[in-house]
C-alpha positions in Angstrom: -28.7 118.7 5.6 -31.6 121.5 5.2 -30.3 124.9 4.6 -31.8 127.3 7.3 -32.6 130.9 7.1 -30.6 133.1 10.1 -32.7 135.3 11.3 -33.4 137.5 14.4 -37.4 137.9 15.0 -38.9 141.1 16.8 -41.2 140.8 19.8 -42.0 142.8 22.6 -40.9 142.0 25.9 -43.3 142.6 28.9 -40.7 141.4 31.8 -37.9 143.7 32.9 -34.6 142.7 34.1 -33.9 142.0 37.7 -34.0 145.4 39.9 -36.0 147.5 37.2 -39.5 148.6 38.0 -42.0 146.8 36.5 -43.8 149.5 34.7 -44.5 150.0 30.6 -42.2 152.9 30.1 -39.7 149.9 30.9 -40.8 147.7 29.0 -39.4 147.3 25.4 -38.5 144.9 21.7 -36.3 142.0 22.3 -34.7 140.2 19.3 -33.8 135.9 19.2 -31.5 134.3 16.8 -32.9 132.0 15.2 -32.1 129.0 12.5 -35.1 128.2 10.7 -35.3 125.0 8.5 -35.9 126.1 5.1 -38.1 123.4 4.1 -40.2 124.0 7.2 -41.3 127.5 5.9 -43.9 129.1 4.0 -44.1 133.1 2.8 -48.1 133.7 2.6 -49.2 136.6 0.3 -52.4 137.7 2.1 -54.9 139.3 -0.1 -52.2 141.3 -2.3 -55.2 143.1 -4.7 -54.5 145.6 -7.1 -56.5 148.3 -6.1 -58.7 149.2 -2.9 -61.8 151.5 -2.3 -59.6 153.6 0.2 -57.0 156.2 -1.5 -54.3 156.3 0.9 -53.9 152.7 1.2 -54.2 151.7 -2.0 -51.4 154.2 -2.9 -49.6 152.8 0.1 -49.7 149.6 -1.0 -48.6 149.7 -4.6 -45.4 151.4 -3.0 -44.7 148.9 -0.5 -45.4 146.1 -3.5 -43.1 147.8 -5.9 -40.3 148.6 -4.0 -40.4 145.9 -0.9 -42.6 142.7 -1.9 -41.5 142.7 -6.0 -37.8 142.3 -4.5 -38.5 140.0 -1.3 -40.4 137.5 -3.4 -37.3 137.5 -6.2 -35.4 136.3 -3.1 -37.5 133.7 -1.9 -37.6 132.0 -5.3 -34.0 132.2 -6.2 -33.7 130.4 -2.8 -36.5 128.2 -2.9 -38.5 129.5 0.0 -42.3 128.3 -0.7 -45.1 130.7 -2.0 -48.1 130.6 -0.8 -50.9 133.2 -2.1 -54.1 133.6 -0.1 -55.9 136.3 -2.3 -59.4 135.6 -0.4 -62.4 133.2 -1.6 -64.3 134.4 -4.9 -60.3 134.7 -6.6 -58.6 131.4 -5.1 -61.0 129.6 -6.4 -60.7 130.6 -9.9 -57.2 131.0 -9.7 -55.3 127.6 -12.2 -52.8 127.1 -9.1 -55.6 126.8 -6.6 -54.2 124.1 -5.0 -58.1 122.3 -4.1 -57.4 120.5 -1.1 -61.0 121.2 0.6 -64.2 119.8 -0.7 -66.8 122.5 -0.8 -65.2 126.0 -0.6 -69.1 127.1 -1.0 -69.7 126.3 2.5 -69.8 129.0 4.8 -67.9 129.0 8.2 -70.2 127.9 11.1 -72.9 127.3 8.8 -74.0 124.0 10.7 -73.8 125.7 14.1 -77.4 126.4 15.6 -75.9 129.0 18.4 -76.2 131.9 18.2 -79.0 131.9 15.5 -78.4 132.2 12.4 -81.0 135.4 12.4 -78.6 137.2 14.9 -75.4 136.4 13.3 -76.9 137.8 10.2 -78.7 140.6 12.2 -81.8 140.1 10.6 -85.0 139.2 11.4 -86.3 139.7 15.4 -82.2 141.1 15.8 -82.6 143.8 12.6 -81.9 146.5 14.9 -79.0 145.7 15.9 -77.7 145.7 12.0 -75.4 148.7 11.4 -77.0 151.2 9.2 -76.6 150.3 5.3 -73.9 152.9 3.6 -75.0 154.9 0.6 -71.5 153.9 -1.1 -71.6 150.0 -0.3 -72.6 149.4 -4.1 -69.7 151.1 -5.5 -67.5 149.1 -2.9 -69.4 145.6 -4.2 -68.8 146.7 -7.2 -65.4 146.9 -6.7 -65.0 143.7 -5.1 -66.6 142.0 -7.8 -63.7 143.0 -10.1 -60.3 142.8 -7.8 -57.6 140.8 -9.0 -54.1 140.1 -7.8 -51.7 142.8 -7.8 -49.9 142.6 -11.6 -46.9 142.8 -10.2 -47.7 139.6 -7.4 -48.0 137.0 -10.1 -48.3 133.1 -9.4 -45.2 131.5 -11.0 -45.2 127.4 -11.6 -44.7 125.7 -8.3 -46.5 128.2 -6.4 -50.0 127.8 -5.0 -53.1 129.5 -4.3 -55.6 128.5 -1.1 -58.8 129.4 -0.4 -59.2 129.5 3.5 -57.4 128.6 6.8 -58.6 125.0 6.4 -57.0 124.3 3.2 -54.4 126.3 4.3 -53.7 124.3 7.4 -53.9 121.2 5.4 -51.3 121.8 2.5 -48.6 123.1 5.6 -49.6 119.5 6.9 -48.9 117.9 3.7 -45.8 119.8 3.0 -44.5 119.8 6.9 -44.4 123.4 6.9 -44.3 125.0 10.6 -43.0 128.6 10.1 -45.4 131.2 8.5 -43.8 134.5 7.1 -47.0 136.9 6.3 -47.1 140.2 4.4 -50.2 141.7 2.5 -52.9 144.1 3.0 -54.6 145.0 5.3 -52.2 145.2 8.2 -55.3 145.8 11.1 -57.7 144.0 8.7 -57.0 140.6 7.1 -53.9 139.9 8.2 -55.1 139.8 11.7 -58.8 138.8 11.2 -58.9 136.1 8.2 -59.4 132.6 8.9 -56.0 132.2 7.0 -54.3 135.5 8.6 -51.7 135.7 12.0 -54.0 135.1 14.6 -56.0 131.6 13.3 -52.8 130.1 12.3 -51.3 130.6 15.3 -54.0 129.2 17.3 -53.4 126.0 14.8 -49.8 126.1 16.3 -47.6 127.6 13.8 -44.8 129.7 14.5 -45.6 133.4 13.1 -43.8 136.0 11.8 -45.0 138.5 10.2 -43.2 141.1 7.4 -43.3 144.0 9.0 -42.7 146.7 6.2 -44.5 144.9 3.8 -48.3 145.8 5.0 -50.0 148.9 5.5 -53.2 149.0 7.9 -56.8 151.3 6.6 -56.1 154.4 9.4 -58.6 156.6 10.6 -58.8 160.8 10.6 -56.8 160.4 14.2 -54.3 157.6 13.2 -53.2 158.6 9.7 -50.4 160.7 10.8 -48.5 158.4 12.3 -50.1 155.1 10.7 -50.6 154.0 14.0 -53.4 151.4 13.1 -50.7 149.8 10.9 -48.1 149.8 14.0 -50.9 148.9 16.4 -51.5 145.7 14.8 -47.6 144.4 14.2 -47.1 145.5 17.9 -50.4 143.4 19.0 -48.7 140.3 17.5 -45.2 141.2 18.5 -46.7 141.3 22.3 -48.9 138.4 22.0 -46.7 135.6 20.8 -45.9 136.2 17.5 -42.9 137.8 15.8 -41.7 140.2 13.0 -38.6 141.0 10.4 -38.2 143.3 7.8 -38.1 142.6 3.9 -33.9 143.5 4.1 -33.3 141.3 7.2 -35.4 138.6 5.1 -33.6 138.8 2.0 -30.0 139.2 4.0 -31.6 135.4 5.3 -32.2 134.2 2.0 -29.2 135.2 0.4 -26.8 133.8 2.8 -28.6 130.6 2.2 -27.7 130.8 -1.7 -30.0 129.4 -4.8 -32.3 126.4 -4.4 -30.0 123.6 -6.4 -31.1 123.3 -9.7 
């Protein structure tokens, strides 16, 4: 029999009840209980670097890593619950547990599609103009880029794999039967909603999604910072739209209960 993880996943609930007035302010979170097959589910790490060319976030991060993700992923391998890092292309593919399921991770998406052209997409060319304007500080962000590495403390351990993109992605949950996606990582309003392996593409594929919800922190703005409301904006856009959240305690309550992986 598989051993299940008991857990009650967050969403937001747009109906009211019978009688109420149908209007936001009553509008509100709903919880299900849920039994999810353990061999069914996946934890993905999305691009967990070490450092990032924004201050708060980066300081942000290493404190949810430390004292959130470092515990949560002891949990998942004392029960057994799959890892899956994503760290982004230009790491996964240098990475020993890349797990190389795609043939040429070179290839750019769309890169044989002929609309729109390829001089638009790129905004170059006749579509230039419509570039944004270059940033006097890109090169030290490049430069940057060009040396990230995992987070120390968000090692790969034996058994655990790295993938590149959605695609390869998509196809080691198909060879594994894997149907529930647990996501954390960095950025909350970034890549975990816009990669091709993040929330949104992988539920389009048709996997159930739930995302970590204390273990991410969004890049907020002058007017947002306050009250990280990027970073809530984005886990209440999935929680309204289909997909669902926990928290790193409910998750390792879950995984406890289930007890070790046999040996």
């Amino acid at each position: 029999m598989d051993r299940e993880l008991n857990i009650r996943p967050r969403y937001y609930r747009w109906h009211v009840d019978p009688g109420v007035p149908w209007e936001e302010k009553n509008t509100d979170y709903a919880y299900l209980d849920w039994r999810v097959p353990l061999s069914q589910s996946a934890l993905v790490l999305v691009d967990v670097w070490e450092e990032h060319y924004l201050k708060e976030p980066a300081q942000r991060a290493d404190a949810i890593v430390e004292a959130r993700i470092v515990p949560l992923l002891a949990a998942c391998r004392e029960a057994g619950l799959r890892l899956i890092h994503a760290p982004a292309p230009g790491l996964a593919e240098h990475h020993p547990a890349w797990v190389r399921l795609i043939d040429d991770p070179s290839k750019p998406a769309g890169s044989g599609e002929t609309w729109p052209p390829r001089d638009f997409r790129s905004k170059s060319g006749a579509y230039a103009a419509y570039a944004r304007p270059d940033e006097p500080r890109e090169p030290e962000i490049a430069e940057m880029r060009s040396r990230r590495r995992m987070h120390p403390l968000v090692h790969v351990e034996d058994g655990e794999v790295v993938i590149y993109n959605g695609e390869e992605l998509h196809r080691y949950c198909e060879r594994e039967g894997i149907l529930f996606l647990f996501f954390l990582g960095f950025n909350t309003n970034a890549c975990i909603l816009l990669r091709d392996y993040g929330t949104i593409e992988m539920s389009k594929r048709g996997y159930e999604v739930i995302i970590l919800r204390d273990c991410g922190t969004g890049m907020e703005s002058f007017e947002s910072q306050d009250g990280l409301w990027q970073t809530r904006g984005a886990i209440l856009f999935l929680e309204m739209f289909g997909k669902y959240s926990v928290t790193s305690t409910e998750m390792i309550e879950a995984l406890q209960t289930v007890g070790p992986q046999d040996s």
